[in-house]
MARLO-680936 format. One record per residue: residue in three letters; x, y, z of N, C-alpha, C in turn. Coordinates in pm, whole numbers, plus 32768, in hexadecimal, padded with zeros to 4 digits. Layout:
<rs>
ALAXYZXYZXYZ/...
</rs>
This chain:
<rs>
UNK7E6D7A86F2297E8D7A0CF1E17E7E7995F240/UNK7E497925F2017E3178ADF25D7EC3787AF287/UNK7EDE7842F3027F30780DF33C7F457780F36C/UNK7FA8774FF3297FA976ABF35580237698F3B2/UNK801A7626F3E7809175E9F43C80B17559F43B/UNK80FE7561F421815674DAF3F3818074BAF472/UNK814E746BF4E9818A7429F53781CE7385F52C/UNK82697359F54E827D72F2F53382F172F1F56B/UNK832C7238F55E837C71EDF5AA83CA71CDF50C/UNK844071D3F53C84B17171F4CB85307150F510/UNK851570A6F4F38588707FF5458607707BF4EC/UNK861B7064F481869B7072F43A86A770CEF3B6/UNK86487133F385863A717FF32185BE7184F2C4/UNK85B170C9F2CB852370CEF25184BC7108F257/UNK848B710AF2D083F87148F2E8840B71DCF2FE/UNK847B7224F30184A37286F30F847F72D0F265/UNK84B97285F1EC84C77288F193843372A4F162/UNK83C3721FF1A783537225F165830372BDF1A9/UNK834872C0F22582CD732EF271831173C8F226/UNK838173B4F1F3839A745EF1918350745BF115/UNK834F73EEF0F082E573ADF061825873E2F069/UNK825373BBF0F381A373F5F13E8199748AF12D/UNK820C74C2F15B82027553F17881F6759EF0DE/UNK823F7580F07F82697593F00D81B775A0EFC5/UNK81717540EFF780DD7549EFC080B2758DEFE5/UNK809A75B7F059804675F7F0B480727671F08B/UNK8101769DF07E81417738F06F80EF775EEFF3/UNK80B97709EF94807A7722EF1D8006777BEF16/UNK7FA0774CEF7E7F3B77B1EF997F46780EF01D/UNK7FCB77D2F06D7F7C780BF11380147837F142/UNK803B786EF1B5809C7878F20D80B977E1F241/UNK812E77C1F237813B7714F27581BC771FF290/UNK81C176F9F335822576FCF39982307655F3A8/UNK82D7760FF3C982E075B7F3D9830175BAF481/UNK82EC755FF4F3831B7567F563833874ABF598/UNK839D74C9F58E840F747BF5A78402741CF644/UNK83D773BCF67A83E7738FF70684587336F6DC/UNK84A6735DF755854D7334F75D853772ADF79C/UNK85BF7266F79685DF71CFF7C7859371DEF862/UNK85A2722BF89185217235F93E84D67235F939/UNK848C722BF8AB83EE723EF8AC83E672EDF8B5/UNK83ED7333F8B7840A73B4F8C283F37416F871/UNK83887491F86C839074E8F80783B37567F829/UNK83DE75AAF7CA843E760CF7F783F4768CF859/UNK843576E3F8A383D77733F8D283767786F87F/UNK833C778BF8AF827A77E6F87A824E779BF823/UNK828D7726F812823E76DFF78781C2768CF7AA/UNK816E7698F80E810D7633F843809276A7F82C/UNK80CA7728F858807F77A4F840807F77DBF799/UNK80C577CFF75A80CE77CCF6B1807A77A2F673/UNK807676F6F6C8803076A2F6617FBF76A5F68B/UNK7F5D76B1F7247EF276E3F72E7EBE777FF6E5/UNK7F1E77A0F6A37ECF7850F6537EDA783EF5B5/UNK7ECE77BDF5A97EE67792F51F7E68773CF510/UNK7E11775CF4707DB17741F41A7DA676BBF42A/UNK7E357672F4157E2475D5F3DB7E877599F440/UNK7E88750EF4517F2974EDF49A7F1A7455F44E/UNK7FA07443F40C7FAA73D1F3CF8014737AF437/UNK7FF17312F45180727299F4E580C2724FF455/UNK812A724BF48E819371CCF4378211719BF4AC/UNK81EB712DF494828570AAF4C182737058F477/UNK83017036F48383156F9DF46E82A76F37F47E/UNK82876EB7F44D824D6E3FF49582BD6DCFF4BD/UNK82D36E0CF535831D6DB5F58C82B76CEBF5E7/UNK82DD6CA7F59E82916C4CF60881F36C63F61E/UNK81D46C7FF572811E6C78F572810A6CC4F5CD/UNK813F6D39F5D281296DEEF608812E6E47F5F1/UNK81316EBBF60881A66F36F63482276F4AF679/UNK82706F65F65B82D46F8BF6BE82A06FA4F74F/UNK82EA6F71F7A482D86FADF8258308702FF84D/UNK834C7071F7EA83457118F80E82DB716BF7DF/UNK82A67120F776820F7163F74481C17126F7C2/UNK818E70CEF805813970BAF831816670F9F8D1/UNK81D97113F8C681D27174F96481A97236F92B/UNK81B2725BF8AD814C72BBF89080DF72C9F898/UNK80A17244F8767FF6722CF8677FEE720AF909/UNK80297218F9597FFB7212F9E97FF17268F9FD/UNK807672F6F9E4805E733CFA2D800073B8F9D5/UNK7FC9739AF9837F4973E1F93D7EBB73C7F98B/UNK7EE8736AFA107E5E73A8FA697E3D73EBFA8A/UNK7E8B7467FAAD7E7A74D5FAC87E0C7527FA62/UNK7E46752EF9D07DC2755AF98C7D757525F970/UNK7D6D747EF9897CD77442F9AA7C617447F9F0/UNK7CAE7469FA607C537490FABE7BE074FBFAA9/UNK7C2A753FFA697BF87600FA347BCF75EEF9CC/UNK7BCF7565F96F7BB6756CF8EB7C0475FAF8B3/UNK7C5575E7F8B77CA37661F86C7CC6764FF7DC/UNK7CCE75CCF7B97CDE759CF7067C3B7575F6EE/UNK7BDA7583F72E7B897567F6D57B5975C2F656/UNK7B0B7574F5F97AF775ACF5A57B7675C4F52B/UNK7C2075A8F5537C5E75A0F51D7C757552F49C/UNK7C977542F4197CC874EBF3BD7D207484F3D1/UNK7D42742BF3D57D9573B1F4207D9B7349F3A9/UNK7E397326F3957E5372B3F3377EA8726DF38F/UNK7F017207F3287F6B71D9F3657FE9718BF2E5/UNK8038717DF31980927129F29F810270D8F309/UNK81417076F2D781A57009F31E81F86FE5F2B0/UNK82586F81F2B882E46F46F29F82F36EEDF2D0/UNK83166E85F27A834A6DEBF2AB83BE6DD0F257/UNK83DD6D52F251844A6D13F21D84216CBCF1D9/UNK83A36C90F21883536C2BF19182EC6C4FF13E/UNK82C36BF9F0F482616C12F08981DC6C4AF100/UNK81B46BF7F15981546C08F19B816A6C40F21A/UNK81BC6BD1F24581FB6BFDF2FF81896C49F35A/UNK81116C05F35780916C43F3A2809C6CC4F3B3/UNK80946D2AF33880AA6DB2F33880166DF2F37F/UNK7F986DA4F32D7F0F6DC8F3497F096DFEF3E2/UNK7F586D72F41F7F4F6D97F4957F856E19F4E3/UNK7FDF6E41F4AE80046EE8F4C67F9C6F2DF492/UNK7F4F6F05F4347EFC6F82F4017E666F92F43F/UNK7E486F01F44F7DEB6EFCF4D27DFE6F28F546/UNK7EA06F33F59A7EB66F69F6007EA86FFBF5C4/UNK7EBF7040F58C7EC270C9F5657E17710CF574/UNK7DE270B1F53D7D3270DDF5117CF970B1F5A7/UNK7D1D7048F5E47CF77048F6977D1F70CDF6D6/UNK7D8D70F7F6C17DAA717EF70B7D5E71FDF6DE/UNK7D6171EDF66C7D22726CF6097C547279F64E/UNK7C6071E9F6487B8D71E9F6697B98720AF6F7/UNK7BF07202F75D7BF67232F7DE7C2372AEF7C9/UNK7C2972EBF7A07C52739BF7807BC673D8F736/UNK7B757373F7007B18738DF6AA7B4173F4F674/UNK7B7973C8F6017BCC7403F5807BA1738AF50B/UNK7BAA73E2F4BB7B5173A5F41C7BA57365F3C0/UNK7BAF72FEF3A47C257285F3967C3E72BAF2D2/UNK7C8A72BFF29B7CAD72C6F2187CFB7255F1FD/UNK7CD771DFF1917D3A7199F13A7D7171E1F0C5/UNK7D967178F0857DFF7180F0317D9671C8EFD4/UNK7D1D7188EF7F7D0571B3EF047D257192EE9C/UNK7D837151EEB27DBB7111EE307D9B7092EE00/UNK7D9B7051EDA97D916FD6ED6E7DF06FA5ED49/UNK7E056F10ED5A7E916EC8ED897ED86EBDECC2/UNK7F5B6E9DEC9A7FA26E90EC5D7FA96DD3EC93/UNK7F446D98EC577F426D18EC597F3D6C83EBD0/UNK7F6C6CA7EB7D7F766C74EB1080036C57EAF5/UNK800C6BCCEA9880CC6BBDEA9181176C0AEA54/UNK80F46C55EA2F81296CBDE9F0817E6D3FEA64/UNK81406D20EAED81526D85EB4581DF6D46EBA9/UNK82196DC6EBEF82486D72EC47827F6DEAEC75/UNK82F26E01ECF782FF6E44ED3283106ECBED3A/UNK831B6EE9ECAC832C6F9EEC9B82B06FB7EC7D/UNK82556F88EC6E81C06F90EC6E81606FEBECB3/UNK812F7026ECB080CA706BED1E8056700DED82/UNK806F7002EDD8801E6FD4EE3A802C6EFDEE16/UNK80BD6ED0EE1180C76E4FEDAF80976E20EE4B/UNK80976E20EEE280726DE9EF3E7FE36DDDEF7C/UNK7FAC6E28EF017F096E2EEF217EC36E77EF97/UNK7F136EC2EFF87EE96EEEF0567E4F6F5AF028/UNK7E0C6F31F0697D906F8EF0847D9E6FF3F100/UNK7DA46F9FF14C7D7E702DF1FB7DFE7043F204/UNK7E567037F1C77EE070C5F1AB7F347090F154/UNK7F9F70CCF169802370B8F1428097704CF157/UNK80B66FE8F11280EF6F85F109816E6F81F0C1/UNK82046F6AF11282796F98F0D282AF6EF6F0DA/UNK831D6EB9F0B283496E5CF0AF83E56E8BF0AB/UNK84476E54F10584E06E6CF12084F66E10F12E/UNK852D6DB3F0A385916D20F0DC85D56D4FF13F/UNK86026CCFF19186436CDFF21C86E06D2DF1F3/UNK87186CE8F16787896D14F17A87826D9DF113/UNK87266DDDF0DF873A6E54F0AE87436ED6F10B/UNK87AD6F2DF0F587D06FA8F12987346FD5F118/UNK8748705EF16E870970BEF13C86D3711DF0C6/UNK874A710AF05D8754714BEFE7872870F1EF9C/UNK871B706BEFCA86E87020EF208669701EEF5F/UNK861B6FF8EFAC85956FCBEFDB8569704CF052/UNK84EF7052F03684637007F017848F7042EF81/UNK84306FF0EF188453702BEE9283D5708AEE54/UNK84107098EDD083D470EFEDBB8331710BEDB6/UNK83037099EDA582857070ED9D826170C3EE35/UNK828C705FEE8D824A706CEF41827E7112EF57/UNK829F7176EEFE82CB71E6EF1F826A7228EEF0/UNK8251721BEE8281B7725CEE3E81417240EE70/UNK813971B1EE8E80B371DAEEEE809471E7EF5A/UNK811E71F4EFAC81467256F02E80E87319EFE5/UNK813E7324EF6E813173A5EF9380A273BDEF3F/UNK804F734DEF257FE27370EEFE7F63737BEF61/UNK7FA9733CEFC97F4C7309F0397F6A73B6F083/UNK800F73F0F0918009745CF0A67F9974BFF06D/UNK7F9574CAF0007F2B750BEFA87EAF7507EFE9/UNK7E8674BCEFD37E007453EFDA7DC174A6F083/UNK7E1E7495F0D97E0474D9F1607E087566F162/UNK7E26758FF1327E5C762EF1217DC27665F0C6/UNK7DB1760FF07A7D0B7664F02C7CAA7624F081/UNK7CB275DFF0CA7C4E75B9F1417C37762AF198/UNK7C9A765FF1BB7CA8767CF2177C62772AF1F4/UNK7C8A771CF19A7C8777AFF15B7BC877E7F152/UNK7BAF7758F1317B287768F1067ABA7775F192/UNK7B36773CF1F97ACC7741F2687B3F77D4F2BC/UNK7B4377F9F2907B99786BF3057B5F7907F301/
</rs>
């Protein structure tokens, strides 16, 4: 069975929320493991070796300050190691993020995601979807943020975990899960 990996950063729950959303798709066609990097930037032991023996690897953080988290981006450092070796090439590679605003330069996480992914030379998957853009639409919507090259969640600042990202940014979390998982499948 094809194998995905959910690598990701969550600084207070949301993106946590969206990256089980991810997994939830992916579990649809494939094996899909979530792996967790802690407040150190940190992933748990053997998980660097996991996610190199895995089909697909999907990145998620936050967009902190028109970024990534800086615990995601001390992962994507220390993934030189299988750069060097090209050890993800040829892999399936997406990505998805979380903000607090409508926009909050998310792209820019998803561009950082697809920079890391083309240095792994790994084969970039978007969304697929077509945006929920008419007045009629609005946040429980499928894909209402228009994201193309991934996954786009929205967490007002002051919503918990349990009310946000909503339902909309959860479905096409886990469609984008999907979406990678028959990629992956087709090339494995």
């Amino acid at each position: 069975m094809t194998n995905v990996a959910i690598v990701y950063f969550s600084g207070y729950g949301h993106t946590a929320k969206q990256a089980e959303a991810v997994r939830e798709g992916a579990a649809r066609k494939a094996t899909a493991t979530l792996y967790a990097i802690d407040k150190e930037g940190n992933l748990p032991d053997g998980a660097m070796d996991a996610i190199g023996k895995a089909d697909a690897i999907i990145y998620g953080s936050p967009t902190y300050m028109g970024g990534p988290a800086w615990q995601f981006k001390k992962f994507a450092d220390a993934s030189s190691k299988p750069w060097f070796t090209q050890a993800w090439k040829n892999k399936v590679a997406a990505g998805f993020t979380n903000s607090a605003s409508v926009n909050g330069d998310k792209f820019s996480t998803i561009e950082y995601f697809w920079t890391l992914s083309q240095q792994h030379s790994q084969i970039w998957v978007g969304t697929g979807v077509m945006p929920s853009n008419t007045k009629a639409h609005g946040p429980d919507d499928v894909n209402w943020s228009a994201g193309f090259g991934g996954a786009l969640a929205i967490s007002p600042s002051d919503a918990s975990p349990e009310e946000a990202p909503r339902k909309g940014d959860l479905e096409t979390a886990r469609l984008l899960g999907e979406r990678v998982a028959e990629f992956a499948a087709k090339l494995a």
